[in-house]
DOTIVO-55107 format. One record per residue (C-alpha): residue in three letters; x, y, z. Coordinates in steps of 0.5 Angstrom, whole numbers, plus 500, padded with zeros to 3 digits. Example, Ala and Ser with C-alpha at 12.3 -4.5 7.8 and 13.67 -1.06 7.14 Angstrom:
ALA_525_491_516
SER_527_498_514
//
This chain:
UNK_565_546_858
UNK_570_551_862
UNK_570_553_869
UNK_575_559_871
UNK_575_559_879
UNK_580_563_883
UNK_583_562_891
UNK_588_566_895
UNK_593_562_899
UNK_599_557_898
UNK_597_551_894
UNK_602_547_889
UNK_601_548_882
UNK_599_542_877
UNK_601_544_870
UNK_599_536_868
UNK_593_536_871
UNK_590_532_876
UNK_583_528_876
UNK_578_529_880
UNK_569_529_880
UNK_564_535_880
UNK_556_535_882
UNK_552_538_877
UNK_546_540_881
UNK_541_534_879
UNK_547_531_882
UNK_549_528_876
UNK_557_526_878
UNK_562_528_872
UNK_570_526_872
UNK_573_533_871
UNK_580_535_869
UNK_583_541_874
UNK_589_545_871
UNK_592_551_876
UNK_597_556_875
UNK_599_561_880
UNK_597_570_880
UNK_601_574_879
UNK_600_582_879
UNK_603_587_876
UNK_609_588_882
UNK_610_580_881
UNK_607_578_888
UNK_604_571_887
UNK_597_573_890
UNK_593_566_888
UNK_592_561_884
UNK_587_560_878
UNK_584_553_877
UNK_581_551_870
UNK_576_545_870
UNK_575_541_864
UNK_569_537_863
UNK_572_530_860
UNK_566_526_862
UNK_566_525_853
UNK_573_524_853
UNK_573_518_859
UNK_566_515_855
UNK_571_513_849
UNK_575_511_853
UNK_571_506_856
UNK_567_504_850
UNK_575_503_847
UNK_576_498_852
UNK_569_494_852
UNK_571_494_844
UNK_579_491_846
UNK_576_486_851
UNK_571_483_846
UNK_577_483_841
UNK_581_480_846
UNK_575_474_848
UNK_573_473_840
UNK_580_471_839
UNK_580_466_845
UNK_574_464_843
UNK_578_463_836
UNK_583_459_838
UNK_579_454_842
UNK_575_454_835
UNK_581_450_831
UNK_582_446_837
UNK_575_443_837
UNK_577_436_834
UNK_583_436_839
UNK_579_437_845
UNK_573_432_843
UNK_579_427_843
UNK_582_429_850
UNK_575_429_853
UNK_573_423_850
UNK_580_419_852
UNK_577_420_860
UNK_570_419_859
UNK_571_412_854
UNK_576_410_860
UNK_571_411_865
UNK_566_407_861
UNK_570_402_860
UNK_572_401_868
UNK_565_403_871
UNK_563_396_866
UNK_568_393_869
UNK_567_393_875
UNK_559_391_874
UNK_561_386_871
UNK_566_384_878
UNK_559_385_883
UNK_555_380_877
UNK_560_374_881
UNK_564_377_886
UNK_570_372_889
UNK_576_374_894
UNK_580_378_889
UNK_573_382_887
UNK_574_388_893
UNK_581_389_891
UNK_579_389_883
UNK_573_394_885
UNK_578_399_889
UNK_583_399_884
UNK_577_400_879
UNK_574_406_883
UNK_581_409_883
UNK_582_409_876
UNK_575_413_875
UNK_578_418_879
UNK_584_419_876
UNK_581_420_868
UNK_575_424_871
UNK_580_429_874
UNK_583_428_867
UNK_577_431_864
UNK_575_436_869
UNK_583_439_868
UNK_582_440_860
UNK_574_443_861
UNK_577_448_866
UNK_583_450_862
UNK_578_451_857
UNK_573_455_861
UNK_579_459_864
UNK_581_461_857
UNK_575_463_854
UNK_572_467_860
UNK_570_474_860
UNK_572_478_866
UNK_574_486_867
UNK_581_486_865
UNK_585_487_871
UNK_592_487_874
UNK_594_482_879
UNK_602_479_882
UNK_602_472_879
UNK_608_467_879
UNK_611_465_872
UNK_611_459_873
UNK_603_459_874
UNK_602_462_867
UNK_606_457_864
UNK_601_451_867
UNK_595_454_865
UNK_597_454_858
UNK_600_447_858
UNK_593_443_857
UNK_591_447_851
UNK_598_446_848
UNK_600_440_849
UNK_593_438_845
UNK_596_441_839
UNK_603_438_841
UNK_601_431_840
UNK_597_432_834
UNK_604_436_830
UNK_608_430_834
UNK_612_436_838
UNK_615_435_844
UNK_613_440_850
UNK_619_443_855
UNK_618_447_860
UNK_624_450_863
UNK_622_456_868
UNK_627_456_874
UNK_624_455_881
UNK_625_461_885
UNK_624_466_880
UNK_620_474_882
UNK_613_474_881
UNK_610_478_876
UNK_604_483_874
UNK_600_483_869
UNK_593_482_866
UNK_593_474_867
UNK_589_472_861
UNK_592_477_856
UNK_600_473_858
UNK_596_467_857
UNK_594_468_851
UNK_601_471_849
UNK_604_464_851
UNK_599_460_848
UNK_600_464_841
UNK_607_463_841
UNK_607_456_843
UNK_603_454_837
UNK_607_458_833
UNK_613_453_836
UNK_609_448_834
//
């Protein structure tokens, strides 16, 4: 669909083009492209401008079903890798959880015949809890941030986050190949912008095919 419009005074021309959005008259927003070109008459005076608007509201909804193709693409390939590290992740989980088991019946065992040492012994145990709970929240977050889906987004991030972000989930898979991680990012480096997830799905990529 094609609409000629004309207007008389100076206005710059857009040979490219420029987006805009038009109303239809049951109020229906559509996304338009407005093209321009000046009028001219036969004694070559510059009497205007013509404008052509092109209707691109089928051209903008293949570009969105693209892009919902592309990010369910994206999040089946996280999906994926998290799939062929299941193992590895149950023994990273179950590592805390037996840890804690373990001190939580310690320490009843403690309370069953207390003595002087016993409050020193408890606190010492409690510490430990903490320590491989927060060990366990670390690999389930690492995960659920990975395989998340969310609108893809530019956003200014620091290199060396992206490189933590990741470390979880490779160091999984370092330590059943027997490989040995090193991160060497220098500390005062520029911030970069970038879809964060899809750089960290590049880096984990790469660094499984190290491994």
């Amino acid at each position: 669909q094609t609409v000629r419009l004309a207007a008389i005074g100076p206005r710059p021309s857009s040979r490219e083009g420029f987006e805009s959005v038009f109303i239809r008259r049951s109020g229906e927003r559509f996304p338009v492209m407005i093209y321009e070109a000046p009028l001219v008459d036969g004694q070559g005076r510059h009497t205007g401008w013509m404008s052509a608007v092109v209707d691109v509201s089928e051209q903008r909804r293949v570009e969105d079903l693209s892009r919902q193709q592309q990010e369910r693409l994206q999040a089946s390939a996280r999906l994926a890798t998290v799939g062929e590290m299941a193992s590895l992740l149950s023994h990273e989980l179950n590592q805390p959880l037996a840890a804690i088991a373990s001190y939580a019946s310690g320490s009843m065992n403690l309370l069953d015949d207390p003595d002087e040492q016993t409050q020193g012994l408890l606190k010492q145990a409690i510490g430990r809890i903490a320590e491989q709970a927060e060990r366990a929240g670390r690999v389930i977050k690492s995960v659920h941030d990975f395989v998340r889906r969310r609108e893809q987004q530019h956003e200014s991030a620091n290199p060396q986050r992206l490189f933590e972000s990741v470390l979880p989930l490779v160091r999984l898979q370092a330590r059943k190949s027997g490989a040995r991680i090193e991160v060497d990012v220098p500390e005062r480096i520029a911030a970069v912008r970038c879809d964060r997830t899809m750089v960290e799905q590049v880096l984990l990529n790469l660094a499984r095919n190290g491994i």
